[in-house]
N, C-alpha and C positions, 0 to 999 in steps of 0.2 A: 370956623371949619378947619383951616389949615392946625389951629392946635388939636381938634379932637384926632384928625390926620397924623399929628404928630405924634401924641400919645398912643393910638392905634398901632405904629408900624413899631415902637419901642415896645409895646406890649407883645406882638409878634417877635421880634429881635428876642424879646425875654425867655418866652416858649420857647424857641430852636434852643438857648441858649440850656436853660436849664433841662431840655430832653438830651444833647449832646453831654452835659455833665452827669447826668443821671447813669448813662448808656456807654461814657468811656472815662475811664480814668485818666487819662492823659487830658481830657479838655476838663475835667474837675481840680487836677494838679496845677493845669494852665490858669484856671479862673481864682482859685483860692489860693493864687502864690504872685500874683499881679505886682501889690506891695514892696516885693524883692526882685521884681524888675526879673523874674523867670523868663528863662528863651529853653523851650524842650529843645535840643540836639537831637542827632539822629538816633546817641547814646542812649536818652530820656528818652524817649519815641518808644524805642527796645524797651526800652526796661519797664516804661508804665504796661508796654502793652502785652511782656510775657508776664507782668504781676497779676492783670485781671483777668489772663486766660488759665492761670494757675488758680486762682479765686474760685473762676467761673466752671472749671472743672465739674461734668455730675456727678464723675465716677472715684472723687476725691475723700479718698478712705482716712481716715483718722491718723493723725502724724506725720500727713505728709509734710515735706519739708522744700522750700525754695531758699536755696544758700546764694546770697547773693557776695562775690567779694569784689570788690571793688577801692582802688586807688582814693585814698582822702582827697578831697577838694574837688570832686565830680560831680556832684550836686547827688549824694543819695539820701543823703540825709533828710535832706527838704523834700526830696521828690519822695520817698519811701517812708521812713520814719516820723516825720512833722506830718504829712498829710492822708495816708494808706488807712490810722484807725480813724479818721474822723470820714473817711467818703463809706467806708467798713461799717459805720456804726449808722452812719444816713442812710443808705441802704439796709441796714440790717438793722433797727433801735433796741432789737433783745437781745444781741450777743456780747459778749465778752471777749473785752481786750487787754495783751497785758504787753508795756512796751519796757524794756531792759536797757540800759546801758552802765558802761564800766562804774561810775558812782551816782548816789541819790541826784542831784543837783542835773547832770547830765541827761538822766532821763524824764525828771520835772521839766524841763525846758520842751522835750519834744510833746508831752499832754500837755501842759499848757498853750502849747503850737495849734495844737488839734481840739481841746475844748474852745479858743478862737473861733475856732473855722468853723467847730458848731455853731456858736452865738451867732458868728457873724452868718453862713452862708445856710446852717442846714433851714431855719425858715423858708428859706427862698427856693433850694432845691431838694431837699427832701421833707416837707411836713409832716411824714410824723415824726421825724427826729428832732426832740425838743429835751434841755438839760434840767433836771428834775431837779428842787428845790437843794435836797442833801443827800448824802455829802457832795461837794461841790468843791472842790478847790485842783490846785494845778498838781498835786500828788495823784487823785481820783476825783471822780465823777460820775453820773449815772445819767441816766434819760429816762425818761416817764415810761419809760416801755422796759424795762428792768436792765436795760444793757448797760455796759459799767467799761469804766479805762482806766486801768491803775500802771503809775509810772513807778517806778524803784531802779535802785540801783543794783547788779548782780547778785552782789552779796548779803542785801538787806531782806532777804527771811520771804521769800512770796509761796512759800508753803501753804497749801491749804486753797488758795485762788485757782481757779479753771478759767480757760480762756480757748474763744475760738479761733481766734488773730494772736501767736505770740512773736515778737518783733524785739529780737535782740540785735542792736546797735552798738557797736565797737565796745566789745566784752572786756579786751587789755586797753585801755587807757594808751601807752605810749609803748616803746622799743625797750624801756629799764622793765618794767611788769613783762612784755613778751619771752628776753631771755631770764626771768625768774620763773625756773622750775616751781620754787613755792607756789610763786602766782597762779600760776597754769594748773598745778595739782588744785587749787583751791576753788579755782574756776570751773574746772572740769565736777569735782565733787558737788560742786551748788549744782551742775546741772542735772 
């Protein structure tokens, strides 16, 4: 009796748990970032919770734009970029995401952050978002329902890709590319 009791109130625990993930980004960020020992600040609080009211927007016309800037080592990375296209695509399995940052390798690491958090969490709280056979790897990915995440690097050619999430993450690399005008002219033209 006390184990079907037991498993009963962990099956309840589970339901709150995944309606709460479903219904806020901040307890999805909390639940899928455990691993690295996340504590949301009041910082993280703000920020997940002006990301899904910008999201959640009806009246949100095409191009709008949420510029977030923010001081390195704040946790935006993990909270915004690793996690924002995979709760994005759980919610959503048919859109398109494209996630940027200054080089190839830099941006690989945040889709592969987030095809993770598929594998691992969308079973549990979003079913229908499930990772289609191919293509499949930590550059891109897709889900049964046609939605797709492709990572690159700025300047690596994403001509021709549509995306309904695009997530550019530290575009200059360091303070040497900031004060090269070249840089910036060349960054600016990709966009």
């Amino acid at each position: 009796m006390i184990d079907n009791l037991d498993d009963a109130i962990a099956q309840v625990e589970f339901e709150i748990t995944k309606r709460k993930v479903q219904d806020s980004y901040l307890e999805y960020v909390v639940a899928t970032n455990k691993d690295q020992k996340y504590v949301a600040s009041k910082f993280h609080t703000f920020l997940c919770n002006s990301i899904q009211e910008f999201m959640e927007k009806d009246d949100n016309p095409a191009f709008d734009i949420l510029l977030l800037s923010v001081p390195p080592q704040f946790g935006k990375s993990t909270t915004v970029t690793e996690t924002l296209p995979s709760w994005y695509l759980g919610k959503n399995p048919d859109k398109k995401v494209i996630i940027c940052g200054y080089n190839e390798d830099f941006a690989i690491r945040f889709g592969r952050r987030n095809k993770e958090k598929i594998e691992e969490y969308a079973s549990k709280f979003f079913p229908d978002c499930k990772l289609a056979d191919s293509p499949c790897s930590n550059v891109e990915f897709e889900t049964t329902k046609k939605g797709r995440c492709i990572s690159r690097g700025i300047m690596s050619g994403l001509t021709g890709n549509t995306a309904d999430l695009f997530i550019v993450d530290d575009p200059i690399k360091n303070r040497q590319e900031a004060d090269s005008e070249t840089t910036r002219k060349a960054i600016w033209n990709e966009y």
